[in-house]
PDB file of N, CA, C and O in Angstrom:
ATOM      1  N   UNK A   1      18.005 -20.818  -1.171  1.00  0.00           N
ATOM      2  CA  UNK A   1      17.214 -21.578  -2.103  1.00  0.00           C
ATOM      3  C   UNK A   1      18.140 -22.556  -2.824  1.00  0.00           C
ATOM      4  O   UNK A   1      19.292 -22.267  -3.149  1.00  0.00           O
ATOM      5  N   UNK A   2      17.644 -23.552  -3.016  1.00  0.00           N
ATOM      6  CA  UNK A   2      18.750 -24.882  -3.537  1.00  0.00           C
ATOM      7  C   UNK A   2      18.770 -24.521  -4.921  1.00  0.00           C
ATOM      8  O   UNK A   2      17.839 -23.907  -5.442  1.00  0.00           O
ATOM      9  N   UNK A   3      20.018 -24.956  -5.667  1.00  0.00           N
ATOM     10  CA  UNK A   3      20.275 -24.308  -7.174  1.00  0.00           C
ATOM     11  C   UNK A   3      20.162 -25.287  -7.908  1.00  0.00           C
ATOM     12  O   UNK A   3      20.874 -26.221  -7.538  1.00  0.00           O
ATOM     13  N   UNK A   4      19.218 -25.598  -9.326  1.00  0.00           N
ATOM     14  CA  UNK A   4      19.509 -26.626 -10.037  1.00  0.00           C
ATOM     15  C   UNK A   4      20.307 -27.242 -10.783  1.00  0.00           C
ATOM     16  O   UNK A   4      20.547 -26.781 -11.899  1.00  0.00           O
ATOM     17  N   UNK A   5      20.870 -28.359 -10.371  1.00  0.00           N
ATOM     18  CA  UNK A   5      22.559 -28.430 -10.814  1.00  0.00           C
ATOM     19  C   UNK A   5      22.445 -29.434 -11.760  1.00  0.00           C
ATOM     20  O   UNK A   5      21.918 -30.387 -11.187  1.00  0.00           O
ATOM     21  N   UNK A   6      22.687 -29.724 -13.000  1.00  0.00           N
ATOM     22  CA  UNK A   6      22.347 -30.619 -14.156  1.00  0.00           C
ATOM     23  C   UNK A   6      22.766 -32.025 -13.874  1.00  0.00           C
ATOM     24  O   UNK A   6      23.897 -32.025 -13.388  1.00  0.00           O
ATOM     25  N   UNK A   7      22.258 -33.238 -14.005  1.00  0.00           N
ATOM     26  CA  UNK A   7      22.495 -34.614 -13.931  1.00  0.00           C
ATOM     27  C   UNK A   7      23.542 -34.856 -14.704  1.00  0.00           C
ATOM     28  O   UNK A   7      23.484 -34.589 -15.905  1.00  0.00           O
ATOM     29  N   UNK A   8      24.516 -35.327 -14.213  1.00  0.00           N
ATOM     30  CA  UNK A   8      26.002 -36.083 -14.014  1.00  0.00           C
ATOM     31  C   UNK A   8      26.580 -36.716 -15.488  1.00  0.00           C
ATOM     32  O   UNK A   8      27.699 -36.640 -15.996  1.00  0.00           O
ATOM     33  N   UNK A   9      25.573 -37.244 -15.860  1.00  0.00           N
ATOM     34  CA  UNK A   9      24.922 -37.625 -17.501  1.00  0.00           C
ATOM     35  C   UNK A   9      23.968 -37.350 -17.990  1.00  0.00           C
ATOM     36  O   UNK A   9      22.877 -37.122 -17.467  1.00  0.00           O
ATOM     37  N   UNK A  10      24.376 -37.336 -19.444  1.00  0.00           N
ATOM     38  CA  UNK A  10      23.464 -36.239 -20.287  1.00  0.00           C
ATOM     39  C   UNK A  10      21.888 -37.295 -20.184  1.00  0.00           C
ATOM     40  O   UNK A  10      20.699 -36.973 -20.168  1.00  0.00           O
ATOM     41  N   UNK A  11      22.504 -38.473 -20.138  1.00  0.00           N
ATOM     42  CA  UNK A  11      20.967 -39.397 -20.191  1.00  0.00           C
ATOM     43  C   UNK A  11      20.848 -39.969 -18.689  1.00  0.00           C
ATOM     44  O   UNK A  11      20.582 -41.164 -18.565  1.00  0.00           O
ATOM     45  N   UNK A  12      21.006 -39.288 -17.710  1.00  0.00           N
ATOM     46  CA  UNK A  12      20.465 -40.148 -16.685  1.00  0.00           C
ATOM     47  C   UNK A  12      19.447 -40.207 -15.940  1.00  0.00           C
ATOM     48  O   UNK A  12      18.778 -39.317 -15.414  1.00  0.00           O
ATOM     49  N   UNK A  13      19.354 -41.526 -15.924  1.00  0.00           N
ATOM     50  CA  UNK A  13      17.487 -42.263 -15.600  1.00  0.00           C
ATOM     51  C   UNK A  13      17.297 -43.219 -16.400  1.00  0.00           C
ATOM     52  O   UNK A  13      16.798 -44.250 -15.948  1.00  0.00           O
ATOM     53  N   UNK A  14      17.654 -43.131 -17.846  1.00  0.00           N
ATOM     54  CA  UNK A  14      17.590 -43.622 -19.049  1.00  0.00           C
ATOM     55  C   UNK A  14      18.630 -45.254 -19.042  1.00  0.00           C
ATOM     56  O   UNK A  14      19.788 -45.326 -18.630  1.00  0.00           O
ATOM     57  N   UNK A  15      17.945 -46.220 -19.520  1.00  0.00           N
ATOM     58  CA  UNK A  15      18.808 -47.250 -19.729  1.00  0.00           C
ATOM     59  C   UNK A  15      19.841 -46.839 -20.719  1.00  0.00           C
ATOM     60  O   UNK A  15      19.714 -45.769 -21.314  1.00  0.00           O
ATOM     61  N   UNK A  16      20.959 -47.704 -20.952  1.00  0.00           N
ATOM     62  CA  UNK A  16      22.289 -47.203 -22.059  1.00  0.00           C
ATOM     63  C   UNK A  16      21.995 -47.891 -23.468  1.00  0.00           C
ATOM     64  O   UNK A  16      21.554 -49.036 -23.567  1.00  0.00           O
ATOM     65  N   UNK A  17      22.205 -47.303 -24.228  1.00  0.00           N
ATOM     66  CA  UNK A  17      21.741 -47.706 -25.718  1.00  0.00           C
ATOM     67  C   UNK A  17      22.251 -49.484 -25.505  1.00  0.00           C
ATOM     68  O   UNK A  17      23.055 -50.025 -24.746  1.00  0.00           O
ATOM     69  N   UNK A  18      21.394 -49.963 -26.509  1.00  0.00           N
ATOM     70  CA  UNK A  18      21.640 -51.236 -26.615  1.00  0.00           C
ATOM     71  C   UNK A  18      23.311 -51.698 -27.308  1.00  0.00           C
ATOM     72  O   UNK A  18      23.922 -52.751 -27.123  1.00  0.00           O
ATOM     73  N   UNK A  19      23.743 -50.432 -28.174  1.00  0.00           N
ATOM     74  CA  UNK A  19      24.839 -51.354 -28.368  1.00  0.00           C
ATOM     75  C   UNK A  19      25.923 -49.616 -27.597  1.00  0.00           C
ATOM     76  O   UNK A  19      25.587 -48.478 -27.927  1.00  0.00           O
ATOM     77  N   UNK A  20      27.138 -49.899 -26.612  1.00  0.00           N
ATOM     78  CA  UNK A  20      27.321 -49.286 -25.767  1.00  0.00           C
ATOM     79  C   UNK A  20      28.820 -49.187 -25.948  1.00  0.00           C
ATOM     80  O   UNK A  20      29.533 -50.137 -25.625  1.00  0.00           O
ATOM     81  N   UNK A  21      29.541 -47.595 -26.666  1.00  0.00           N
ATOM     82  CA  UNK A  21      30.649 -47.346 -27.133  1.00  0.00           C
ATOM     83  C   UNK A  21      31.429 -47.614 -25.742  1.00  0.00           C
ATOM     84  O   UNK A  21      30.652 -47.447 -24.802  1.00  0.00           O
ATOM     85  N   UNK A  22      32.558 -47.930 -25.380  1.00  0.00           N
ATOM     86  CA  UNK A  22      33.677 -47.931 -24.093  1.00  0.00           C
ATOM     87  C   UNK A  22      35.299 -47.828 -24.461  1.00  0.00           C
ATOM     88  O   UNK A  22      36.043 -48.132 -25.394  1.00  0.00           O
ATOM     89  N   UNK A  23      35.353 -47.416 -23.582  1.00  0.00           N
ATOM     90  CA  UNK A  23      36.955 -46.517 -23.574  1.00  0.00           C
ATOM     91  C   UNK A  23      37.680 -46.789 -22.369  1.00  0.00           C
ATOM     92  O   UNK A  23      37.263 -46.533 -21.239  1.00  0.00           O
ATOM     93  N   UNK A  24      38.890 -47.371 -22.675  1.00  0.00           N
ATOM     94  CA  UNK A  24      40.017 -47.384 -21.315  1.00  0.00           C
ATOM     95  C   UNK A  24      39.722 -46.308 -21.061  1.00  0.00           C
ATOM     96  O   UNK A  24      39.449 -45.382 -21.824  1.00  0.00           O
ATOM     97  N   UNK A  25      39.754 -46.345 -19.928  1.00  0.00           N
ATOM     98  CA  UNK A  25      40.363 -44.238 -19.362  1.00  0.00           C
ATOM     99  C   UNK A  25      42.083 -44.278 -18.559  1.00  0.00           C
ATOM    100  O   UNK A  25      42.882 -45.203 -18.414  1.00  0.00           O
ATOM    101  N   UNK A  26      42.107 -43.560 -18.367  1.00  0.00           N
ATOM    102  CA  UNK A  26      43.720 -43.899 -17.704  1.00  0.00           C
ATOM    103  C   UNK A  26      44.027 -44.233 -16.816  1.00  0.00           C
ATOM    104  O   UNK A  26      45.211 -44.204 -16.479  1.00  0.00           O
ATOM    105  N   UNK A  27      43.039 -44.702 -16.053  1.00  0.00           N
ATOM    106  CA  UNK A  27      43.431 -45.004 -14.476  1.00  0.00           C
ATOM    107  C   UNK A  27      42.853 -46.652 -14.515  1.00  0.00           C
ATOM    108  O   UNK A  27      42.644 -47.267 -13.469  1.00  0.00           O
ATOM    109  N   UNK A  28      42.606 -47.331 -16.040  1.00  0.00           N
ATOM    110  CA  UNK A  28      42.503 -48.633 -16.031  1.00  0.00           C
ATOM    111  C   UNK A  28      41.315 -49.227 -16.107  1.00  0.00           C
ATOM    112  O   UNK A  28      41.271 -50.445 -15.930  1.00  0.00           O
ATOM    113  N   UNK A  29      40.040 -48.443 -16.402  1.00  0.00           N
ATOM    114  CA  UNK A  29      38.545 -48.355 -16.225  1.00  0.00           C
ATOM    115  C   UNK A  29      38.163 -48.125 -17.408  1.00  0.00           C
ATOM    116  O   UNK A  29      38.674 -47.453 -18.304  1.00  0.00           O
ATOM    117  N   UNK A  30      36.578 -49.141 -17.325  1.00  0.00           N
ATOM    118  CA  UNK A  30      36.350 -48.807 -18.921  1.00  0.00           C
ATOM    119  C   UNK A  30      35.146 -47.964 -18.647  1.00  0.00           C
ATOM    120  O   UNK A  30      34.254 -48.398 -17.918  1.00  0.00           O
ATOM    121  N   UNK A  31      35.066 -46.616 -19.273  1.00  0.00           N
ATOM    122  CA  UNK A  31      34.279 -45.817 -19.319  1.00  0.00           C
ATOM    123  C   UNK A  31      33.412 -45.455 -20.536  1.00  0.00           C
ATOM    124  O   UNK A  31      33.733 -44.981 -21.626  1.00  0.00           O
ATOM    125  N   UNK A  32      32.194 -45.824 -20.023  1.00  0.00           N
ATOM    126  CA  UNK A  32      31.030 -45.580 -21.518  1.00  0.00           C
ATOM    127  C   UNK A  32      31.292 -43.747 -22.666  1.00  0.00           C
ATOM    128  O   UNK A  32      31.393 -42.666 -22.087  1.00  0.00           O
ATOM    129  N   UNK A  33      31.323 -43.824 -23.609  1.00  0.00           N
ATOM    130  CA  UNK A  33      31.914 -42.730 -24.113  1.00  0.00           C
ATOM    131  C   UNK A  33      29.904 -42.349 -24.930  1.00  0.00           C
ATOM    132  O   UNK A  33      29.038 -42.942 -25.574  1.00  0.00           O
ATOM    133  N   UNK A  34      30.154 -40.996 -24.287  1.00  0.00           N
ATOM    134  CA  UNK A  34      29.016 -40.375 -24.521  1.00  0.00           C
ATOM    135  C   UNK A  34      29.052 -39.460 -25.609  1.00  0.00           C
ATOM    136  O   UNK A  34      30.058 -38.766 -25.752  1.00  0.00           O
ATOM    137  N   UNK A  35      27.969 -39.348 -26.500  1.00  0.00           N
ATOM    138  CA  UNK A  35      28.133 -38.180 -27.518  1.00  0.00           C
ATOM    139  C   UNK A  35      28.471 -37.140 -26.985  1.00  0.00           C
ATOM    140  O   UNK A  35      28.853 -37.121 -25.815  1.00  0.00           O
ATOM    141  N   UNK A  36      28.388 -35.930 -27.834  1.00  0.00           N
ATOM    142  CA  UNK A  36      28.795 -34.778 -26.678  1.00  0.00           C
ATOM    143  C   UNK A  36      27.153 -33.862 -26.141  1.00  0.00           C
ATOM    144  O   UNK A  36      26.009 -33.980 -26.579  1.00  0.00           O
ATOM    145  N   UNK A  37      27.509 -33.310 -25.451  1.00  0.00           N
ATOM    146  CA  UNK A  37      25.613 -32.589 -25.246  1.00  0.00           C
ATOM    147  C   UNK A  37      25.622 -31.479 -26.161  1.00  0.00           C
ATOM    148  O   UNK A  37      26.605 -30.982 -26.710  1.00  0.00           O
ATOM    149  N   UNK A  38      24.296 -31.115 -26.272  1.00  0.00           N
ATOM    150  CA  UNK A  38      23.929 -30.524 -27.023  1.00  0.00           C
ATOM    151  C   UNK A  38      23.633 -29.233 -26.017  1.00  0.00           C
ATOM    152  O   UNK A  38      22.701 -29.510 -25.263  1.00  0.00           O
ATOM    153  N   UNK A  39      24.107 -28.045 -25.821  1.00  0.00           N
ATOM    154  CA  UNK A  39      23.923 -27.159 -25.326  1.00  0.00           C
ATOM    155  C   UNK A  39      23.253 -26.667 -25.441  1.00  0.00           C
ATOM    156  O   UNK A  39      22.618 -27.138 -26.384  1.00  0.00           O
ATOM    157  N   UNK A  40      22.486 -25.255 -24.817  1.00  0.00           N
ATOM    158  CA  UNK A  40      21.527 -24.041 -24.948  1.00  0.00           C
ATOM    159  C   UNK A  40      21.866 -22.758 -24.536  1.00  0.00           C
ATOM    160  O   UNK A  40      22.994 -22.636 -24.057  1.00  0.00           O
ATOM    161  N   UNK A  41      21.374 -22.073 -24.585  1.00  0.00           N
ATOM    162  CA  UNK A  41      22.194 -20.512 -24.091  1.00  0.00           C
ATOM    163  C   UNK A  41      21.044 -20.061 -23.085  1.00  0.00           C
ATOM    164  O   UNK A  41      19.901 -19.895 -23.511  1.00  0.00           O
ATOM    165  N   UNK A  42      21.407 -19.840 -21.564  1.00  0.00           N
ATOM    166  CA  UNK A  42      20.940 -19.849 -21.329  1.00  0.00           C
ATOM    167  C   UNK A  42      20.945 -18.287 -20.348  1.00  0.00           C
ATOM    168  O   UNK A  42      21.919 -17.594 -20.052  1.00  0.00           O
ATOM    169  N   UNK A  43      19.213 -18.038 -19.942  1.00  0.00           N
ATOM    170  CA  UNK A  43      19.655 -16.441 -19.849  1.00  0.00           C
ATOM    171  C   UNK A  43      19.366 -16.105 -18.099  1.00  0.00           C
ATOM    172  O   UNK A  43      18.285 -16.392 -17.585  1.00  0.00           O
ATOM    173  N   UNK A  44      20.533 -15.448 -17.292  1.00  0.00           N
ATOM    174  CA  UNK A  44      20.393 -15.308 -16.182  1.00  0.00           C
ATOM    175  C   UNK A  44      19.673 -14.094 -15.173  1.00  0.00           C
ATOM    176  O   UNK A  44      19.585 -12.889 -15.409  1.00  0.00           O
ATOM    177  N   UNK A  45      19.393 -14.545 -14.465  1.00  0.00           N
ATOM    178  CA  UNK A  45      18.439 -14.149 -13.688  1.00  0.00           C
ATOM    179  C   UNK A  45      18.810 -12.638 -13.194  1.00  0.00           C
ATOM    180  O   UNK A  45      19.842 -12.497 -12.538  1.00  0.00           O
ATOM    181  N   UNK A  46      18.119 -11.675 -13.447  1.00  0.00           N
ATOM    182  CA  UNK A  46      18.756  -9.864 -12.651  1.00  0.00           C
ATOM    183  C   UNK A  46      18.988 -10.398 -11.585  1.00  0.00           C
ATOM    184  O   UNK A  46      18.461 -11.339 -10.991  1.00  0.00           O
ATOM    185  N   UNK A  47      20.501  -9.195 -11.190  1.00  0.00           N
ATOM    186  CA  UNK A  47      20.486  -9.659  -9.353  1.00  0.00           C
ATOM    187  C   UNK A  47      19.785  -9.050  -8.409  1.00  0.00           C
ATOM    188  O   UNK A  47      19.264  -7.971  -8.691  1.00  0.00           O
ATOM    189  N   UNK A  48      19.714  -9.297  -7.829  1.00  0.00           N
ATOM    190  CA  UNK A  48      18.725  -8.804  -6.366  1.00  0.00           C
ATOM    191  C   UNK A  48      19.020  -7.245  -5.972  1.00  0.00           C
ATOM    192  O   UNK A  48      20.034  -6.562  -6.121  1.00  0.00           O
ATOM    193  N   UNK A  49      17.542  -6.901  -5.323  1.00  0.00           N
ATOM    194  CA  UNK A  49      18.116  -5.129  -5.201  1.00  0.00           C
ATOM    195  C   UNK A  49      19.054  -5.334  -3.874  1.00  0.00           C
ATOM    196  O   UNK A  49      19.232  -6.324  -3.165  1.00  0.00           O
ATOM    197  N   UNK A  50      19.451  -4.336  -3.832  1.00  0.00           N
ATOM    198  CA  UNK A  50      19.732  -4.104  -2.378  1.00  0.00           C
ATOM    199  C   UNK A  50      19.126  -4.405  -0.950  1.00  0.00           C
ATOM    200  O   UNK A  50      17.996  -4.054  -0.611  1.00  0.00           O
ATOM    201  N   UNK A  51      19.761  -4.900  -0.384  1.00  0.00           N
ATOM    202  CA  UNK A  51      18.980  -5.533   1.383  1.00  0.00           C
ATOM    203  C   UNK A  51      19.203  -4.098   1.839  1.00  0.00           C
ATOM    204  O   UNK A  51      20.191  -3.384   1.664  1.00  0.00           O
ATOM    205  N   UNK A  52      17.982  -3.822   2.504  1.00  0.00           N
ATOM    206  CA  UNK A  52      17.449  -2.352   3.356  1.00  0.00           C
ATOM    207  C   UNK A  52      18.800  -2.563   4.402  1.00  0.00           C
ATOM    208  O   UNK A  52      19.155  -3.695   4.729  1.00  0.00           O
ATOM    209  N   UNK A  53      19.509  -1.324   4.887  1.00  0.00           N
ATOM    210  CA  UNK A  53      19.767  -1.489   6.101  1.00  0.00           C
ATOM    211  C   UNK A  53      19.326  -2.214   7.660  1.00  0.00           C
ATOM    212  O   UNK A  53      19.919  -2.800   8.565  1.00  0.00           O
ATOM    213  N   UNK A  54      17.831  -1.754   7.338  1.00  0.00           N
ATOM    214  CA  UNK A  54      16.686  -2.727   8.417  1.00  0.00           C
ATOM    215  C   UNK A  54      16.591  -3.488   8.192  1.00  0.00           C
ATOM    216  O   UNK A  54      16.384  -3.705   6.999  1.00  0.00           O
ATOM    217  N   UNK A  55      16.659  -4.647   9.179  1.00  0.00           N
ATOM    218  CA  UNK A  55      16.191  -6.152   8.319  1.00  0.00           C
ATOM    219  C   UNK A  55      14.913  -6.257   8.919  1.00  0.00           C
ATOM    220  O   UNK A  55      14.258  -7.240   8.575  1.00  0.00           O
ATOM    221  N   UNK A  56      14.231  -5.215  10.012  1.00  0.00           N
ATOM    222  CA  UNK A  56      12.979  -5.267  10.378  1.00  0.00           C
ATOM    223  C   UNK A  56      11.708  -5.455   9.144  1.00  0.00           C
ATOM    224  O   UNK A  56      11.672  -4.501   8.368  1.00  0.00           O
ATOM    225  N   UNK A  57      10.938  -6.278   8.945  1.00  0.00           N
ATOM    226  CA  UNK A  57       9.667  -6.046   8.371  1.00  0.00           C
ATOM    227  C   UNK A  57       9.477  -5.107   8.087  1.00  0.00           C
ATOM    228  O   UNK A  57      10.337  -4.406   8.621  1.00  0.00           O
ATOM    229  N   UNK A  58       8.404  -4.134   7.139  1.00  0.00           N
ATOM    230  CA  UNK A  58       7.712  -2.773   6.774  1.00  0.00           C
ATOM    231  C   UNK A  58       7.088  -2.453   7.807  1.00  0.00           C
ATOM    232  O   UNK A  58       6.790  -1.276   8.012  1.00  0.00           O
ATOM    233  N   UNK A  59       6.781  -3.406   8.633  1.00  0.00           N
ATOM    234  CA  UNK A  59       5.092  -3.133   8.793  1.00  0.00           C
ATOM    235  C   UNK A  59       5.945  -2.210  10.501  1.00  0.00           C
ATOM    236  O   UNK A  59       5.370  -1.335  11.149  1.00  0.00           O
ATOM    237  N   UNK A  60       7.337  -2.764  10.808  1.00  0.00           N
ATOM    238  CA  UNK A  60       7.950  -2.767  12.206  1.00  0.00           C
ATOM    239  C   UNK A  60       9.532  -1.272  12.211  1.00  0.00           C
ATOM    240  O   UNK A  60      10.422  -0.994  13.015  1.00  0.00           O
ATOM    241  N   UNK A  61       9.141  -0.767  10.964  1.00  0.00           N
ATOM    242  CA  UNK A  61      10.328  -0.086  10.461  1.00  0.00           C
ATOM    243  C   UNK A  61       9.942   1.623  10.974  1.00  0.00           C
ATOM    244  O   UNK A  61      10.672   2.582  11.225  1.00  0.00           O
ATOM    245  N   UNK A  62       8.381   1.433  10.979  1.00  0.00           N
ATOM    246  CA  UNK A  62       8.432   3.044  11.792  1.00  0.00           C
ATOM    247  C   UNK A  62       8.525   3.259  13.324  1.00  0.00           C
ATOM    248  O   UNK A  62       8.464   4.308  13.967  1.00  0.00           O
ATOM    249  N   UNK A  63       8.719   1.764  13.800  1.00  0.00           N
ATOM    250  CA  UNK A  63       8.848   1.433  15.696  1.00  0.00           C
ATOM    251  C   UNK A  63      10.147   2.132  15.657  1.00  0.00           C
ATOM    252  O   UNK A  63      10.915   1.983  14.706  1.00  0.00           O
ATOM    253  N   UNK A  64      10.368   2.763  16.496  1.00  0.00           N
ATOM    254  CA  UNK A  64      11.841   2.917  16.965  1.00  0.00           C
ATOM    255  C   UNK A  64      12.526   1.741  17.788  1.00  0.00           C
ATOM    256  O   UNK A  64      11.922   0.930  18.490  1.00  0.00           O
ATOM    257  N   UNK A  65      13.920   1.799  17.571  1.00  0.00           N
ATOM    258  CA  UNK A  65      14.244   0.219  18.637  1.00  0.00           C
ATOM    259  C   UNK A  65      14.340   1.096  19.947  1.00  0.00           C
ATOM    260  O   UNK A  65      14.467   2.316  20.050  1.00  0.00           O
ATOM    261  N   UNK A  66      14.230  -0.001  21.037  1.00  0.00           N
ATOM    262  CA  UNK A  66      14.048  -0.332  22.116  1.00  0.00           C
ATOM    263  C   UNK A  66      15.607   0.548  22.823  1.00  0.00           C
ATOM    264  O   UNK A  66      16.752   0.623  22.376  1.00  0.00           O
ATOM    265  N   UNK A  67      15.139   0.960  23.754  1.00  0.00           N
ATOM    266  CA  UNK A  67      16.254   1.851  24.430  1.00  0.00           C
ATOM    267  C   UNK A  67      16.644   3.334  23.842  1.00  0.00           C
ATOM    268  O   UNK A  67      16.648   3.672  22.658  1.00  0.00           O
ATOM    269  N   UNK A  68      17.005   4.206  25.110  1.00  0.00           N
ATOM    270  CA  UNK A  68      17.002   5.246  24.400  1.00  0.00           C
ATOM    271  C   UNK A  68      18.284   5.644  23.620  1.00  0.00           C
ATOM    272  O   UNK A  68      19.385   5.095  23.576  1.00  0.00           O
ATOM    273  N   UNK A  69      17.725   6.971  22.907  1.00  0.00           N
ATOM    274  CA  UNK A  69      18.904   7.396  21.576  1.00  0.00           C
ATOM    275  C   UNK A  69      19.524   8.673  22.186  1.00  0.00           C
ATOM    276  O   UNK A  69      20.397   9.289  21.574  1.00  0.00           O
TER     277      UNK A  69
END
């Protein structure tokens, strides 16, 4: 399942404020200087039970496999 990974900037989609703070950075580039974000606490998901030994279906788990024992 694909994981939701937060946008790159805190405002992106959003045009840049009309008047637009910038900063050398060190490699000679002027980089827009963003407030800082405003965080949340956020609460994670229980982990998963255990995978059955069978990876057969329920419905295929009282078949015996194929060939003899």
């Amino acid at each position: 399942m694909a994981r939701h990974e937060p946008a790159g900037r805190q405002s992106a989609g959003e045009p840049p404020p009309l008047k637009l703070k910038v900063q050398l950075d060190p490699s000679g580039k002027w980089r827009a200087v963003e407030p800082p974000r405003v965080t949340t606490e956020t609460i994670e998901a229980a982990e998963r039970p255990p995978t059955p030994d069978d990876p057969r279906p329920a419905a295929f788990r009282q078949i015996p496999p194929f060939g003899g024992a």
